[in-house]
C-alpha positions as CSV (number, residue, x, y, z in Angstrom):
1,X,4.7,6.7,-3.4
2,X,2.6,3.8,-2.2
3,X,0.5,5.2,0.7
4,X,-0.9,3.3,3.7
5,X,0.8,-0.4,3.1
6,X,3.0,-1.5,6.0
7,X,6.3,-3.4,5.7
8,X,5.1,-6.3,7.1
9,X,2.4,-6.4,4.9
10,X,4.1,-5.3,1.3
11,X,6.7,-7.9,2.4
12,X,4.1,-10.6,2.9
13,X,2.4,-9.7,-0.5
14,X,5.8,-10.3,-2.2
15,X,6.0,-13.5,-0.9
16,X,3.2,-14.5,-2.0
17,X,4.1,-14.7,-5.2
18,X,5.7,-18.3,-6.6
19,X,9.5,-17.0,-6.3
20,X,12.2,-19.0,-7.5
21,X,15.4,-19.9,-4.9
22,X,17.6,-18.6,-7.1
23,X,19.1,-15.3,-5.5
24,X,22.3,-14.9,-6.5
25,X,23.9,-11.3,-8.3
26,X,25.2,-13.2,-11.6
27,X,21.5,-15.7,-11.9
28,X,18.7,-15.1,-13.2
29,X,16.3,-14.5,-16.2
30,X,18.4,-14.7,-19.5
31,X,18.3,-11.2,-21.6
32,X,20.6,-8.4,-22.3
33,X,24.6,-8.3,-20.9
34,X,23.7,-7.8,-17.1
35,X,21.3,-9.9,-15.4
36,X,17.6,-8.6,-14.0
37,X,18.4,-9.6,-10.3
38,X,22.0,-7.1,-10.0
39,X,20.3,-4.3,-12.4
40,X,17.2,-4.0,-10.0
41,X,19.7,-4.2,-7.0
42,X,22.1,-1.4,-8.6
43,X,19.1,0.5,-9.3
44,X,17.5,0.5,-6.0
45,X,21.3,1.4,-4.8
46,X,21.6,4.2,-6.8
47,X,18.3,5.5,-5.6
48,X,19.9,5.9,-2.1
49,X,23.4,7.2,-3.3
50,X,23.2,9.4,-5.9
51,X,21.4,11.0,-8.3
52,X,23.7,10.9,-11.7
53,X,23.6,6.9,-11.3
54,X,19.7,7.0,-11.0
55,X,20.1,8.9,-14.2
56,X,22.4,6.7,-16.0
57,X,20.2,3.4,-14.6
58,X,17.0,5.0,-15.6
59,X,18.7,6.3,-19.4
60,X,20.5,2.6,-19.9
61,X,17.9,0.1,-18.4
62,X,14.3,1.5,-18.6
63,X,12.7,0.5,-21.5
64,X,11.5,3.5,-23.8
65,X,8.0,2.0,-23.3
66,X,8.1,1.7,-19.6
67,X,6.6,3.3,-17.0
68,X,7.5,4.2,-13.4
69,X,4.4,3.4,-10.5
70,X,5.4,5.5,-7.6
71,X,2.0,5.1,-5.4
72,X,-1.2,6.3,-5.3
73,X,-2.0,9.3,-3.1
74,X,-4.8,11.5,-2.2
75,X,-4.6,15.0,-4.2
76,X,-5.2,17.1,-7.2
77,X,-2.8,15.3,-9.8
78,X,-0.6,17.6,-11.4
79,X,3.7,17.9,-11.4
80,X,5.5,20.5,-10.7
81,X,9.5,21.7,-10.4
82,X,10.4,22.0,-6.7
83,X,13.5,23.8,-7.0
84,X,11.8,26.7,-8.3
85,X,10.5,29.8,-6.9
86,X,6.9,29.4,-8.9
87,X,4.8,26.7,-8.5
88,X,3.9,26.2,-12.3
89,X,2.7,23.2,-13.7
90,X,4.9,20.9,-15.8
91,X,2.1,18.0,-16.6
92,X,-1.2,17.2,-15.4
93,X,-1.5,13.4,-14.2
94,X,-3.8,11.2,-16.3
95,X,-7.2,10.2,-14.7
96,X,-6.9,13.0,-12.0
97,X,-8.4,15.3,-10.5
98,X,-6.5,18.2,-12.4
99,X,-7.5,17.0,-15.5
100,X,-9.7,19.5,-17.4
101,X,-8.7,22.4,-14.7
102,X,-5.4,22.7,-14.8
103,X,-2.8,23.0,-18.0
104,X,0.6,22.9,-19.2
105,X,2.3,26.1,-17.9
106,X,-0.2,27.5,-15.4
107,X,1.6,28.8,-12.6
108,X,-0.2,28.9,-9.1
109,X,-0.8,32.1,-7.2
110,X,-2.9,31.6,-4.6
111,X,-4.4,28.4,-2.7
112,X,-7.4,29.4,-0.3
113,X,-6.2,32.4,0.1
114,X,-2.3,31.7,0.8
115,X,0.1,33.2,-1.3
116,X,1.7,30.6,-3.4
117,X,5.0,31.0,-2.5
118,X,7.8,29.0,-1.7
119,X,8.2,30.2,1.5
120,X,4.3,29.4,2.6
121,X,5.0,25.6,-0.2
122,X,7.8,23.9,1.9
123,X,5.9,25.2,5.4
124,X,3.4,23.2,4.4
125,X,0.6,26.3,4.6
126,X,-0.5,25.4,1.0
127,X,-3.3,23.1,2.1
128,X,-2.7,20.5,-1.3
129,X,-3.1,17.7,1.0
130,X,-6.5,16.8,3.3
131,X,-9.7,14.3,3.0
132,X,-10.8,13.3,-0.6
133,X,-13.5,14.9,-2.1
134,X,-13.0,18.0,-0.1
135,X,-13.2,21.3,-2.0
136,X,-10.1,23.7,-2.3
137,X,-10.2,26.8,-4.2
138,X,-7.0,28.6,-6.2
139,X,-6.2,30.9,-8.5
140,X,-3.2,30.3,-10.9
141,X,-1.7,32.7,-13.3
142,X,-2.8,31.3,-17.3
143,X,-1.8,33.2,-20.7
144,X,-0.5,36.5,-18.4
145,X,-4.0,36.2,-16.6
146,X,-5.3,35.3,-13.4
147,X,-8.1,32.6,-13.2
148,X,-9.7,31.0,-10.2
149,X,-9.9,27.5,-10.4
150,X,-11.5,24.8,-7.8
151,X,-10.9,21.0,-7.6
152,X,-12.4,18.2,-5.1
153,X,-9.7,16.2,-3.9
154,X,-9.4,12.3,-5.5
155,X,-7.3,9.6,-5.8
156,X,-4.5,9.7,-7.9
157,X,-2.7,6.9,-9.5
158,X,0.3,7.9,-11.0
159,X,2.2,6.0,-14.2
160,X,5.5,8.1,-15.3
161,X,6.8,7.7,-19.0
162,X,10.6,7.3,-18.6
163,X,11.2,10.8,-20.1
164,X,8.6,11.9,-17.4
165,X,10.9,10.2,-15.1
166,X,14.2,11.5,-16.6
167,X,12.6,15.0,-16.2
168,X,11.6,13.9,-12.3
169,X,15.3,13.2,-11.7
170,X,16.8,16.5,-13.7
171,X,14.8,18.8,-11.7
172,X,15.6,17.2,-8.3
173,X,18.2,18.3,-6.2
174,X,21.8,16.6,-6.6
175,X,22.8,18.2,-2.9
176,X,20.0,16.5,-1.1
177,X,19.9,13.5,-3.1
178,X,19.5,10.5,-1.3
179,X,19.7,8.1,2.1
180,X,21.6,8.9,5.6
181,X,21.6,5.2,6.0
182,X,20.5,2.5,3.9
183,X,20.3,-1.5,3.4
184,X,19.1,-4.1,1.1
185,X,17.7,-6.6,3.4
186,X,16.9,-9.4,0.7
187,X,16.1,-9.9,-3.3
188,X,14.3,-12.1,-4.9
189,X,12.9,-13.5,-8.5
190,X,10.5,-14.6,-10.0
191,X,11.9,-16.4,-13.4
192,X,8.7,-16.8,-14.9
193,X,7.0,-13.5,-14.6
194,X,10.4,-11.9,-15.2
195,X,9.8,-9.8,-12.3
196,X,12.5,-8.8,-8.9
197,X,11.1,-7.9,-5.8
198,X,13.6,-5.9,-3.9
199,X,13.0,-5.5,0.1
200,X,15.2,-2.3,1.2
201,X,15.3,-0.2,4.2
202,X,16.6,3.8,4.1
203,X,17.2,6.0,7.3
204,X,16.5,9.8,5.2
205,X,16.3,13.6,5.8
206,X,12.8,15.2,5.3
207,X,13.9,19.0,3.9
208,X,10.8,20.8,4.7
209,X,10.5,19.5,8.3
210,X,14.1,18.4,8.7
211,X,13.7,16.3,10.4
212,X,14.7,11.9,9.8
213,X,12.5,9.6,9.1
214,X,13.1,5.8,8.2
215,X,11.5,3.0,6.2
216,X,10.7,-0.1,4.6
217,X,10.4,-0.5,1.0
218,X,9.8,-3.3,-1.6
219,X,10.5,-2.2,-4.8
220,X,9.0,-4.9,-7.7
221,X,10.8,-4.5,-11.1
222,X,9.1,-6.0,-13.9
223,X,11.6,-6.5,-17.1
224,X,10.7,-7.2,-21.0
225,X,12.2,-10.1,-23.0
226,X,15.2,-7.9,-24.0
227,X,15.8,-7.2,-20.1
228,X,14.7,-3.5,-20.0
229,X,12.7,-2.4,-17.1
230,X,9.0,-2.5,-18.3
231,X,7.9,-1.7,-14.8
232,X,8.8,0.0,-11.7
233,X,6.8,0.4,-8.4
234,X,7.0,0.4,-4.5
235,X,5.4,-0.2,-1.6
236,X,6.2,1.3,1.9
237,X,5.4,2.6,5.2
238,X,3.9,6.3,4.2
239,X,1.6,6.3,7.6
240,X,5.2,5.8,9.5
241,X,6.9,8.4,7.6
242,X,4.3,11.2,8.2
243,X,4.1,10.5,11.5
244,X,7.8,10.8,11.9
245,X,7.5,13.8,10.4
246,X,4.8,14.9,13.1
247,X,1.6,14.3,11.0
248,X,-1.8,12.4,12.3
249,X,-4.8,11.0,10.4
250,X,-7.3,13.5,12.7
251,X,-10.3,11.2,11.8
């Protein structure tokens, strides 16, 4: 997810772009048997609604090439299966800080000094998340042995293959899929580019905290000359979420 970017100022950046005045469902860039403008909307719907459409939209309309920009954050970089007990690492993010530290398959046991548990993960007691560059030290169970292992918080820009991204959705939850509320406040298309900008609004449930939290987000599709989705990424109000959620920047 696309940290720090406000609403107001995602939605102005979208509108800065030369968008054409044609917004209706059935228009659009030419390509493929449904048109850019309703697969982006029935895609951002599906998002809030369910998580077998997001599979089907992501399996039929994603191009095999494309990739999936969810945001850059501050961390370590690596992906990991939150319905399960351990906390072992399905991939290591390109470019991050994990990379050359972590592997395929490790399985954390400890993060400065906390018990890597699930029970201590969704508290929020594994301290992941803090001020870049800071160290954080952990030990994490590799080939039936434990090794200590140390990172320095970065910045992490995340790009998801589509099978990254079908594997994203298979892991999630079907239960707690999905918006309380949601809208689509307005679309719009940029013939030329081939690109839709889609400017949504969601009213959610945070599970760890459980507490709800709501937000703006425009989501900018980018499609290829045989209408797949190339491109996928959003912008929206992560300072307003966290501190929904109780959080505060404490410098």
């Amino acid at each position: 997810m696309n940290k720090l970017l406000t609403y107001s100022f995602a939605f102005a950046c979208v509108m800065a772009f030369n968008l054409s005045a044609d917004h209706h469902e059935g228009k659009g860039m030419k390509g493929g048997k449904m048109m850019p403008l309703k697969i982006a909307k029935n895609w951002v719907e599906a998002t809030y609604t369910s998580k077998d459409k997001t599979m089907k939209m992501v399996t039929k309309h994603m191009a095999d090439d494309g990739f999936n920009y969810p945001g850059r954050f501050v961390g370590f970089g690596f992906v990991f299966d939150p319905q399960k007990d351990e906390m072992t690492v399905n991939w290591v993010i390109e470019n991050s800080p994990a990379v050359g530290i972590l592997k395929e398959g490790d399985t954390f046991v400890s993060v400065n000094g906390v018990p890597a548990t699930r029970e201590n993960r969704d508290s929020g007691k594994l301290v992941f998340a803090g001020l870049p560059g800071e160290k954080v030290n952990a030990v994490v169970r590799r080939d039936g042995k434990d090794v200590p292992v140390a990172f320095a918080r970065g910045l992490v820009d995340p790009a998801y293959t589509k099978e990254q991204v079908l594997s994203n959705i298979e892991n999630a939850n079907a239960d707690n899929w999905g918006a309380i509320e949601h809208k689509i406040n307005e679309m719009a298309v940029n013939n030329k580019e081939r690109t839709v900008y889609v400017w949504s609004w969601h009213k959610s449930l945070d599970e760890p905290t459980q507490k709800e939290f709501e937000a703006h987000v425009v989501t900018r599709f980018a499609f290829n000359e045989e209408g797949k989705v190339i491109a996928i990424a959003n912008l929206t109000e992560e300072a307003l979420i966290q501190s929904q959620l109780g959080f505060r920047v404490t410098r």
